[in-house]
DRENNU-972514 format. One record per residue (C-alpha): x, y, z; residue in one letter. Coordinates in nm, 2 decimals, padded with zeros to 4 digits. Each point is the difference from the previous one (the first is absolute). Layout:
// DRENNU-972514
+--------+--------+--------+---------+
|      x |      y |      z | residuo |
+--------+--------+--------+---------+
|      X |      Y |      Z |       a |
...
+--------+--------+--------+---------+
This chain:
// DRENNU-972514
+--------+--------+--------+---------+
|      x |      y |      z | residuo |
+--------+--------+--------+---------+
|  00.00 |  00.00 |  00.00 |       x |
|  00.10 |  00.33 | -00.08 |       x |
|  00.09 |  00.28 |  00.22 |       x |
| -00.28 |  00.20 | -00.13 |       x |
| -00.24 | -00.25 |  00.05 |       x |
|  00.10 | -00.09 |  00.36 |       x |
| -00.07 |  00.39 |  00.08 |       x |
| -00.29 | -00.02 | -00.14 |       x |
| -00.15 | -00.30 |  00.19 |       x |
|  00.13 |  00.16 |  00.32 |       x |
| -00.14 |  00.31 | -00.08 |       x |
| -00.39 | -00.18 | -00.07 |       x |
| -00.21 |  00.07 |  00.26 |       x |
| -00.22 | -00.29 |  00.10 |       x |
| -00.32 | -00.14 | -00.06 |       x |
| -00.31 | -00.09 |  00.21 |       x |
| -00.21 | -00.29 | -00.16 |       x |
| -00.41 |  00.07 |  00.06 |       x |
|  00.02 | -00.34 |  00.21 |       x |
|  00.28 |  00.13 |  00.25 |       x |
| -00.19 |  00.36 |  00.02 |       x |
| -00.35 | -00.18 |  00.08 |       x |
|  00.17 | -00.21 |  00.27 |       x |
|  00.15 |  00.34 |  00.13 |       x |
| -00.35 |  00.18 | -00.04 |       x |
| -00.19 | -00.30 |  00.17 |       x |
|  00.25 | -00.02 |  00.30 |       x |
| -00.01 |  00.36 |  00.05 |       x |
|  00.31 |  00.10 | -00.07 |       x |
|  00.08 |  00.39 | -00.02 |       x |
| -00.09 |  00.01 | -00.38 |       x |
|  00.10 |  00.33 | -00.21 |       x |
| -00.10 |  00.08 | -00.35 |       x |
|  00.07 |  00.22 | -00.28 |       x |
| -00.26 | -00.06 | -00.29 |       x |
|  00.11 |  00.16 | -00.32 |       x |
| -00.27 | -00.06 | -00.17 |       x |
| -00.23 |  00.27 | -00.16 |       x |
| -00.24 |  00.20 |  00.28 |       x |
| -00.29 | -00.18 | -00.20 |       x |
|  00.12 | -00.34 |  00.01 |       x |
|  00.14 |  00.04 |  00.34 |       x |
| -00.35 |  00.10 |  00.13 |       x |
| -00.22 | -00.31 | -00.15 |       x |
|  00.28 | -00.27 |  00.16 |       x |
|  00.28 |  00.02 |  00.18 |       x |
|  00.15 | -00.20 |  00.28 |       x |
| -00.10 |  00.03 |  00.35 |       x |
| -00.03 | -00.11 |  00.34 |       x |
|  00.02 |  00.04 |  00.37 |       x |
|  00.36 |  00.05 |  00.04 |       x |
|  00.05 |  00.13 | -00.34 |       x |
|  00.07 |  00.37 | -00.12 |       x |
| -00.01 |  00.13 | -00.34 |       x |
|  00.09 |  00.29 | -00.20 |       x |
| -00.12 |  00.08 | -00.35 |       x |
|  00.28 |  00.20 | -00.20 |       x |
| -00.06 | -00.06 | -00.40 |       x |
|  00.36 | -00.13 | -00.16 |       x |
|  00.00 |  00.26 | -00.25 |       x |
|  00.01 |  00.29 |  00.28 |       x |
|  00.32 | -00.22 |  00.10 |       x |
|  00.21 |  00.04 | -00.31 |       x |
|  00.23 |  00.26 |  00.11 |       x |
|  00.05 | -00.09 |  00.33 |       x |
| -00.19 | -00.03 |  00.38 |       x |
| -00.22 |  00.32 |  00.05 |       x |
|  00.04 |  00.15 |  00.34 |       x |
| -00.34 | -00.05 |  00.11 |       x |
|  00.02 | -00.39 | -00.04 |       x |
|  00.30 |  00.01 |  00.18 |       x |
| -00.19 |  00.12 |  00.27 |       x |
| -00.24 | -00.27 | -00.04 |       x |
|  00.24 | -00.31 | -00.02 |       x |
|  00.07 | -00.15 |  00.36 |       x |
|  00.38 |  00.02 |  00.12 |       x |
|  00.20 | -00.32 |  00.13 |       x |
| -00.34 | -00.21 | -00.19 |       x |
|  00.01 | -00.20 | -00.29 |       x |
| -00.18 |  00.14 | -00.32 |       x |
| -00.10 | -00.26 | -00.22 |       x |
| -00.14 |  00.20 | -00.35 |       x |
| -00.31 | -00.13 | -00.17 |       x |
| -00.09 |  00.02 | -00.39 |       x |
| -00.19 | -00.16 | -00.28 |       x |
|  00.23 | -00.25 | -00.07 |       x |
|  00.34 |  00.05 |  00.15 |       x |
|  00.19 |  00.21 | -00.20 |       x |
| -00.09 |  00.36 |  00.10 |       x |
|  00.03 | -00.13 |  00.37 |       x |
|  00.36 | -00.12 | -00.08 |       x |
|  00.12 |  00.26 | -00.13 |       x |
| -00.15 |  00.24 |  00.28 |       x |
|  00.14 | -00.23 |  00.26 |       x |
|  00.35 |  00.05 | -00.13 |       x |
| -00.03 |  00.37 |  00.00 |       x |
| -00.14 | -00.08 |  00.36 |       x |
|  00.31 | -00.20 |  00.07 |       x |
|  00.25 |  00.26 | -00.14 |       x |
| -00.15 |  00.25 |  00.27 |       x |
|  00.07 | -00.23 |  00.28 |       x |
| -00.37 | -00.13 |  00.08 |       x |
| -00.06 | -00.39 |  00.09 |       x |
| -00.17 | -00.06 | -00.38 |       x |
| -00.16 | -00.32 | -00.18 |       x |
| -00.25 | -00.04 | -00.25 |       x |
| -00.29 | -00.24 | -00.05 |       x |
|  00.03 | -00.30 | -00.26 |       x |
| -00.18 |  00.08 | -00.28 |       x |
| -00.19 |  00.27 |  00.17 |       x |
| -00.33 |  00.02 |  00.01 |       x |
| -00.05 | -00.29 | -00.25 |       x |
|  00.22 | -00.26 |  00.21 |       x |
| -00.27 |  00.14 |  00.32 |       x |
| -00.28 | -00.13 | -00.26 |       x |
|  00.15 | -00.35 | -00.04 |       x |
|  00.02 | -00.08 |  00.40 |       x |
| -00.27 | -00.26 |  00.03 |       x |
| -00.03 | -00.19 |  00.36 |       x |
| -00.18 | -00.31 |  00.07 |       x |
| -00.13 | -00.15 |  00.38 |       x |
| -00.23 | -00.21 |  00.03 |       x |
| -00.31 |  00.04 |  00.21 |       x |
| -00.02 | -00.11 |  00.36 |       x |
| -00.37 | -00.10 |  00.01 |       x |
|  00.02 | -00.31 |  00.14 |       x |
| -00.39 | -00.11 | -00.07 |       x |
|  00.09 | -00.01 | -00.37 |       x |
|  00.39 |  00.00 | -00.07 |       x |
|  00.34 | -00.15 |  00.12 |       x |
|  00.18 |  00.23 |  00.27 |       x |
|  00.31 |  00.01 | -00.25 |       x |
|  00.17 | -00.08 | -00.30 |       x |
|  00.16 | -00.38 |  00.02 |       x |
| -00.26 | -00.13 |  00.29 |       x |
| -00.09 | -00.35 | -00.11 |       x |
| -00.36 | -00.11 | -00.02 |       x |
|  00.00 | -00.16 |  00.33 |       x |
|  00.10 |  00.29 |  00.16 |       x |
| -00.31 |  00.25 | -00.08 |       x |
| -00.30 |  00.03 |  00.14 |       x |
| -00.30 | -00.19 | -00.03 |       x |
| -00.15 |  00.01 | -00.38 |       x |
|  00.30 |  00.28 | -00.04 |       x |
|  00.13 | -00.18 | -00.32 |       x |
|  00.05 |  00.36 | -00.13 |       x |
|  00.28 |  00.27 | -00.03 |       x |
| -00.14 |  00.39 | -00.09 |       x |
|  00.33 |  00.22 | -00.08 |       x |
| -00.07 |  00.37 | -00.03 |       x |
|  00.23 |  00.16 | -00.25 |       x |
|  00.07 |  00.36 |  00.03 |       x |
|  00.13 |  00.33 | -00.18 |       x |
|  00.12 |  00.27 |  00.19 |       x |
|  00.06 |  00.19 | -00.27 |       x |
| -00.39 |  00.02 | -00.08 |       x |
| -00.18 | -00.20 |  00.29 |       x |
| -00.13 | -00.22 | -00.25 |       x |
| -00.07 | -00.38 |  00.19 |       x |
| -00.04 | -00.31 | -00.16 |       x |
| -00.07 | -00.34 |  00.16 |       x |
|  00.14 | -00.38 | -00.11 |       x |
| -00.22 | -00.24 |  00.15 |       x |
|  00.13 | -00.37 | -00.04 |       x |
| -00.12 | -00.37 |  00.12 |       x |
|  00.14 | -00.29 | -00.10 |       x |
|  00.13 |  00.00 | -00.36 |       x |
| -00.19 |  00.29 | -00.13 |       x |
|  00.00 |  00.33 |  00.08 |       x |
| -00.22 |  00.33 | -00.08 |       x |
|  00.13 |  00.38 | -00.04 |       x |
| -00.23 |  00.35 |  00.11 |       x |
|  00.08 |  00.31 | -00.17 |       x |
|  00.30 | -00.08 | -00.19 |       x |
|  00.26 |  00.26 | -00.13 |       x |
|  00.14 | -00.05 | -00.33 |       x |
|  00.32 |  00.11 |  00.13 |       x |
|  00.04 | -00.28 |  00.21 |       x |
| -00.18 | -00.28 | -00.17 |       x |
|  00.34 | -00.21 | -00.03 |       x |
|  00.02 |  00.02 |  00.43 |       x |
| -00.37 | -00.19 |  00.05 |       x |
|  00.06 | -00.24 | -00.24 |       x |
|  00.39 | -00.09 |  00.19 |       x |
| -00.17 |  00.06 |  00.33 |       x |
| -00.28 | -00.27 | -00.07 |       x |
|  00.24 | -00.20 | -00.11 |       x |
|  00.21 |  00.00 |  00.32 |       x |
| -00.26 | -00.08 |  00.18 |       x |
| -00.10 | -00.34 | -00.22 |       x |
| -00.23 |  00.13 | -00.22 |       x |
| -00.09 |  00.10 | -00.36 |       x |
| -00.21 |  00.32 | -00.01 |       x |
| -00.38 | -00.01 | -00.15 |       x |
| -00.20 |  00.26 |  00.03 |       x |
|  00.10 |  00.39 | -00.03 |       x |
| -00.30 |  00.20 |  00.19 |       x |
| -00.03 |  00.40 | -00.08 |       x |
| -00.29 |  00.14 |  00.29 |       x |
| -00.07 |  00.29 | -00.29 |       x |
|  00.11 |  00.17 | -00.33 |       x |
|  00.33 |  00.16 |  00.25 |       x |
|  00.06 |  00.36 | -00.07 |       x |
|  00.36 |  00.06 |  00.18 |       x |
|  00.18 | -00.32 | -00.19 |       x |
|  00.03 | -00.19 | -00.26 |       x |
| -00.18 | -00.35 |  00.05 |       x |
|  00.22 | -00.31 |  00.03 |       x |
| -00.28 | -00.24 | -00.10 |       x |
|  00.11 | -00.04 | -00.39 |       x |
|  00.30 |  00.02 |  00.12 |       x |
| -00.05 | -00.30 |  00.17 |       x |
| -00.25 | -00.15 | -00.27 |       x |
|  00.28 | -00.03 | -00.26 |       x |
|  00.14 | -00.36 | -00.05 |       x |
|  00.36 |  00.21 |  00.02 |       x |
| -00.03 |  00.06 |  00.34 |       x |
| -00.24 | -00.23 |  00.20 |       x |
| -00.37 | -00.10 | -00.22 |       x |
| -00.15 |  00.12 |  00.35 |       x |
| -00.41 |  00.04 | -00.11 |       x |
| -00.06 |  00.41 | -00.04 |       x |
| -00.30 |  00.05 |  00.26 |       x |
| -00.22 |  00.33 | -00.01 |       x |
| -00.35 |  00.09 |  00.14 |       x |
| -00.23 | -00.06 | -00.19 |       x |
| -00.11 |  00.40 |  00.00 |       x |
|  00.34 |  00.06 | -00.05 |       x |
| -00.01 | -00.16 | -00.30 |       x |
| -00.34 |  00.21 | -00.10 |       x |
|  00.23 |  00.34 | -00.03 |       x |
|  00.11 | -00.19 | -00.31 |       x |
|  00.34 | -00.19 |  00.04 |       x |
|  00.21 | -00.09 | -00.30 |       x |
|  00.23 | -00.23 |  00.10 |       x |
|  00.24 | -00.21 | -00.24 |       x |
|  00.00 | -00.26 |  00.21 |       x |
| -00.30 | -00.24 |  00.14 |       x |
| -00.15 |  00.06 |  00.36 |       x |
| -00.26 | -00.09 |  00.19 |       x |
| -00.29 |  00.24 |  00.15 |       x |
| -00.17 | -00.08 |  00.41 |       x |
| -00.30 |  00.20 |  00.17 |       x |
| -00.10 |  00.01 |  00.31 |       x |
| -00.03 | -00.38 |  00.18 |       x |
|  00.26 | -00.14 | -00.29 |       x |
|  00.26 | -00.24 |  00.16 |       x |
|  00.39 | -00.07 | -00.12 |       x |
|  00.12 | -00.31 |  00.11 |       x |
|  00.36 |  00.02 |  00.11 |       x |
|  00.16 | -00.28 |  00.18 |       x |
| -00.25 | -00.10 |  00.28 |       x |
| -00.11 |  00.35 |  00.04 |       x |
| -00.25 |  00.21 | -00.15 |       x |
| -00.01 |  00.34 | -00.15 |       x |
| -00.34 |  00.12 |  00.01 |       x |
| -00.09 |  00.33 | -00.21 |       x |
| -00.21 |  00.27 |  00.22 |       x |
| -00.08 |  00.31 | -00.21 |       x |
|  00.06 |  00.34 |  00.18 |       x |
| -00.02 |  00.27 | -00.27 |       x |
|  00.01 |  00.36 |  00.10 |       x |
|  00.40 |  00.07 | -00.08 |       x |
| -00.12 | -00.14 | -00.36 |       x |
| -00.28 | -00.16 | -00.13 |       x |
|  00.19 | -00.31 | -00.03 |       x |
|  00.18 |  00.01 |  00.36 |       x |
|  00.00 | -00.36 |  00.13 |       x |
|  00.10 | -00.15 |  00.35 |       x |
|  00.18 | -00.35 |  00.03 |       x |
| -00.04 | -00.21 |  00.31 |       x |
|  00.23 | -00.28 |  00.08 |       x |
| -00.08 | -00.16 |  00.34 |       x |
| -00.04 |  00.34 |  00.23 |       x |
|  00.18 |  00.21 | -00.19 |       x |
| -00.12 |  00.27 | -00.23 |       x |
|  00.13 |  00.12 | -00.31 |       x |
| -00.17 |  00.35 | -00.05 |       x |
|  00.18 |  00.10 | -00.26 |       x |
| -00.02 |  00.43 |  00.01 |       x |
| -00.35 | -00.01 |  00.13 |       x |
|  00.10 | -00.01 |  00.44 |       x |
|  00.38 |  00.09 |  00.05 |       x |
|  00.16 | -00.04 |  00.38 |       x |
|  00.00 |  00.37 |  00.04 |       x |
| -00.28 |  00.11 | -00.26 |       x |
| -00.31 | -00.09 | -00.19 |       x |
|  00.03 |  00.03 | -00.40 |       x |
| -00.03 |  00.33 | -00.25 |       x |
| -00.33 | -00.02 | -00.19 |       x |
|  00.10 |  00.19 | -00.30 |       x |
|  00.29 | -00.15 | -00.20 |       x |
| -00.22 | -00.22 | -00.29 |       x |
| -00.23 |  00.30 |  00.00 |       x |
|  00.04 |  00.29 |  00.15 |       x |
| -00.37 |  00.14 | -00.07 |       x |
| -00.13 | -00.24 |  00.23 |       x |
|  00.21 | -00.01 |  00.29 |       x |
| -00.33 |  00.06 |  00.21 |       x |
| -00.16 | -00.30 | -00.13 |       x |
|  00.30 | -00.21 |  00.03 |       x |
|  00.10 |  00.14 |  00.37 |       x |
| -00.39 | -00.13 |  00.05 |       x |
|  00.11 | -00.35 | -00.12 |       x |
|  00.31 | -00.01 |  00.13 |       x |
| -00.25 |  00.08 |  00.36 |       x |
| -00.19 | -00.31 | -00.07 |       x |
|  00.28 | -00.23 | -00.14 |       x |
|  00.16 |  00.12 |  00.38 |       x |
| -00.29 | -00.06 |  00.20 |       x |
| -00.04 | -00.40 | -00.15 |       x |
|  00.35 | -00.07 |  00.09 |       x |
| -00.06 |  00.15 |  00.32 |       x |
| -00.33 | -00.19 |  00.02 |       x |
|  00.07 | -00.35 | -00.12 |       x |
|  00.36 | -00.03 |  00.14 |       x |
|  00.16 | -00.08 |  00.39 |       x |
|  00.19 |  00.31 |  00.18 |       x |
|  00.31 | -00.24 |  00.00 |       x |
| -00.01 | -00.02 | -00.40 |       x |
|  00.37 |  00.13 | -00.14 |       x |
| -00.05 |  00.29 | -00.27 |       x |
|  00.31 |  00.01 | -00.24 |       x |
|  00.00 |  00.22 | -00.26 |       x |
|  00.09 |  00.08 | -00.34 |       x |
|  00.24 |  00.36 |  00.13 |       x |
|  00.14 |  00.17 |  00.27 |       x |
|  00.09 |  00.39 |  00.10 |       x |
|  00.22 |  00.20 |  00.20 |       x |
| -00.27 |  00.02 |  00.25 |       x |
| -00.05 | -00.39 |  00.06 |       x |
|  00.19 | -00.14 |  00.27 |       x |
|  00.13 | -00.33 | -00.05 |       x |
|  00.00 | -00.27 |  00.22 |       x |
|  00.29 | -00.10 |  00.20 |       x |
|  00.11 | -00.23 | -00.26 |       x |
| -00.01 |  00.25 | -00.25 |       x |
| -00.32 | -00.13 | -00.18 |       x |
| -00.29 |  00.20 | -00.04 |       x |
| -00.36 | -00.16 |  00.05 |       x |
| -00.23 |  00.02 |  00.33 |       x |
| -00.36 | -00.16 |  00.14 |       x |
| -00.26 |  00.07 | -00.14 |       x |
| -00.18 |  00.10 |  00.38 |       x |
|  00.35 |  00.24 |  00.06 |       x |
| -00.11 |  00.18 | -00.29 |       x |
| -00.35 |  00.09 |  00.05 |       x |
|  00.09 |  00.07 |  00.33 |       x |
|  00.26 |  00.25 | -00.08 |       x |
| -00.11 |  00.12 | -00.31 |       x |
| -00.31 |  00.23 |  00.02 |       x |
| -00.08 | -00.01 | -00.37 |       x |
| -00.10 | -00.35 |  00.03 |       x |
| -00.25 |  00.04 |  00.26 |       x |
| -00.15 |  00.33 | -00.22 |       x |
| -00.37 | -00.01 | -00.13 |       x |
| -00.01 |  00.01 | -00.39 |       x |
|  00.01 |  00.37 | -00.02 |       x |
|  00.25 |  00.15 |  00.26 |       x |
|  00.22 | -00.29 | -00.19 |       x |
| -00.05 |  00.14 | -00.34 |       x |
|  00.06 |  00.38 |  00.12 |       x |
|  00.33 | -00.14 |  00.17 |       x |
|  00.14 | -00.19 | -00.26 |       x |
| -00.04 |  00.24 | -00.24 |       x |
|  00.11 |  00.30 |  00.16 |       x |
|  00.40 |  00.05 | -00.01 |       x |
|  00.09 | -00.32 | -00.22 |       x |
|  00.43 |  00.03 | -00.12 |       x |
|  00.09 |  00.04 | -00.32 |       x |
| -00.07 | -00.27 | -00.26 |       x |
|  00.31 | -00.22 | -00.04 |       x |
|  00.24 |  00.09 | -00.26 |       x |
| -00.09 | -00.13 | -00.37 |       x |
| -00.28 | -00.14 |  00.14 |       x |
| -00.22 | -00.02 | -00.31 |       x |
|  00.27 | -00.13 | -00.22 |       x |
|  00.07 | -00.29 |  00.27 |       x |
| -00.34 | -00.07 | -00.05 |       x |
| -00.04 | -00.02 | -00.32 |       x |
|  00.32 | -00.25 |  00.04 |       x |
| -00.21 | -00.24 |  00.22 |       x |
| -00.29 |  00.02 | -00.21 |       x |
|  00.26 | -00.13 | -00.31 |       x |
| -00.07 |  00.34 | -00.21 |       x |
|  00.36 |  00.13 |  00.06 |       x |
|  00.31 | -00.20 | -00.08 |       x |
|  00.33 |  00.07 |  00.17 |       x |
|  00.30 | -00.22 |  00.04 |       x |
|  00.16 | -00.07 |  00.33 |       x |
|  00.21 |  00.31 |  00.03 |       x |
| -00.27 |  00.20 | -00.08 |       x |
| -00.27 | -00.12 |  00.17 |       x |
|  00.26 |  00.02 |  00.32 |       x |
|  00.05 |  00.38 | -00.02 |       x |
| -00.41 |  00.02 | -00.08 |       x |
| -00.04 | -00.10 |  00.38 |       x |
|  00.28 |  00.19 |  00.16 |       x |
| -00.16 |  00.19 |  00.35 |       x |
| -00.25 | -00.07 |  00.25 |       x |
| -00.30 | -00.18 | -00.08 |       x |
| -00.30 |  00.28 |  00.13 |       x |
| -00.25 | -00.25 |  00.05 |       x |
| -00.15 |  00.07 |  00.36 |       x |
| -00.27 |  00.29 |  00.01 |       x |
|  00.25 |  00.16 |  00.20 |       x |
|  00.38 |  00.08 |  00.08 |       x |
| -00.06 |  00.03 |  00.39 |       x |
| -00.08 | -00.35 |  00.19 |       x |
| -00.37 | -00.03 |  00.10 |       x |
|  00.08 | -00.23 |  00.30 |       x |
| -00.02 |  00.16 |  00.32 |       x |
|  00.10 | -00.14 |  00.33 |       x |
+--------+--------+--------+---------+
């Protein structure tokens, strides 16, 4: 090696994968960030958390130097680690950073390497699913022939859900971009993947479920709701339609189809054992927006969404588990890091759910976030009237996912 090149590779400041900075985030480690990003972009997703602090400062105000005023801002004797799209503006910033004397890194592939963290546990509900991964059958509960694995994506708060029995195994609200990791996680657990289950037409991410349908990657069976299906899918691949009593077979266990429109027309509920799937229509922290398929009747649909609610609430035992389709910043997650709660917990701490029809509709309506970004586009993608290729459909979904009727937690204590 030369000379020159040995400088160099002293001289590179280092890197922070998105793994290691999660695990530092989670653990509550004194986190600081400089985002680089454009104000815009900075304000629809950024990183956060309890222990972390962030500063915005767009790279192109950077050029010629630190301004004084972000020296003031930037913490002394703390490390800086500099945030962009994709890791090269943040590279280059944290070298300037360096050259200043300041404790500098820079995310991994920015923003886009946060998008590709995906984490997997599996459910501790011990009427329906093993306590852990490797437990053999003898060790599980009685009629608990069953694992439930939540996945999750911090980047967005998007959730999905690989339920698996024997040799044969099911997947809720797949992601296209991870269609490869429930297919290989299925298969480390001794079994070949069948079904691939959307709740609704999704309007934050690209569906897995063709995905998943292709021979290439698994020949899972595409599943949609039946009503779903009435917005007028065009799919190249085959799938199957359920309504409301339909049952998948899966192992020994069942899937039974409960309709619970309101978020959309088509939005279904899954039950396995006592857990609910709701999809987007009852979050941990939140009930659904009415007004994403059609934003003209978000009244009528928060009315649905009232009485889809109310039967859950009706027909199902306090101690049911709700897991659902997404996550936001104002969920708290369980101590295991998973995010789903009893059904009882909820209504008890969540006033909307105990509303009459009306006061619901006035409160669900009333201050509901922005729409999430590209939303009609990812739409159209589920639907099959929009083509995009992996890269593409990737960057469609970039930021959160919007899907609660509001940014603020509804639980209460």
């Amino acid at each position: 090696m030369s000379d020159d090149a040995t400088t160099a590779a002293d001289d590179a400041v280092g890197t922070v994968t998105p793994e290691r900075l999660k695990e530092r985030v989670d653990a509550g480690e004194d986190v600081f960030l400089l985002d680089v990003r454009s104000e815009d972009d900075y304000a629809e997703w950024h990183i956060g958390g309890e222990s972390v602090e962030s500063v915005n400062y767009p790279y192109f105000e950077l050029l010629d130097g630190v301004p004084d005023d972000l020296r003031d801002a930037l913490p002394d004797g703390r490390r800086v680690t500099v945030v962009c799209a994709k890791g090269g503006s943040s590279e280059m910033v944290a070298e300037t950073l360096a050259d200043e004397g300041y404790d500098a890194d820079h995310l991994e592939r920015g923003m886009k390497g946060w998008a590709r963290l995906y984490e997997y546990d599996e459910l501790d509900v011990r009427a329906t699913t093993a306590a852990s991964r490797g437990t053999t059958s003898g060790d599980r509960g009685a009629g608990s022939d069953v694992t439930v694995a939540q996945y999750r994506r911090p980047s967005s708060g998007c959730l999905a859900y690989l339920v698996v029995s024997d040799d044969e195994a099911a997947v809720i609200d797949p992601l296209r971009a991870f269609a490869e990791t429930y297919v290989q996680d299925a298969r480390t657990l001794g079994a070949d993947l069948v079904y691939a289950l959307d709740t609704h037409v999704h309007a934050d991410h690209v569906s897995g479920v063709r995905t998943l349908a292709d021979g290439t990657t698994s020949g899972a069976t595409a599943v949609l709701p039946a009503a779903a299906d009435a917005r007028g899918v065009d799919y190249d691949v085959d799938y199957e339609t359920v309504a409301d009593g339909d049952v998948l077979e899966v192992g020994d266990v069942e899937i039974e189809a409960v309709h619970t429109p309101g978020h959309t027309t088509g939005m279904t509920t899954y039950r396995v054992g006592n857990v609910l799937f709701t999809g987007d229509g009852l979050f941990t922290e939140s009930v659904a927006r009415p007004d994403l398929e059609d934003p003209e009747a978000a009244r009528d649909a928060a009315r649905t969404l009232h009485a889809s609610l109310r039967g859950l609430i009706e027909r199902f035992d306090d101690d049911v588990i709700v897991a659902p389709a997404h996550y936001s910043d104002a969920a708290t997650p369980n101590d295991d890091g998973t995010y789903t709660a009893a059904l009882g917990d909820l209504v008890e701490t969540m006033d909307a759910l105990s509303m009459d029809e009306d006061a619901f509709v006035d409160y669900v309506v009333r201050d509901m976030p922005p729409r999430p970004a590209n939303h009609e586009s990812i739409i159209a993608t589920n639907l099959g009237y929009e083509t995009h290729d992996d890269e593409s459909a990737f960057e469609l979904e970039l930021g959160p996912n919007n899907c609660a009727a509001s940014e603020d937690a509804m639980t209460g204590e």
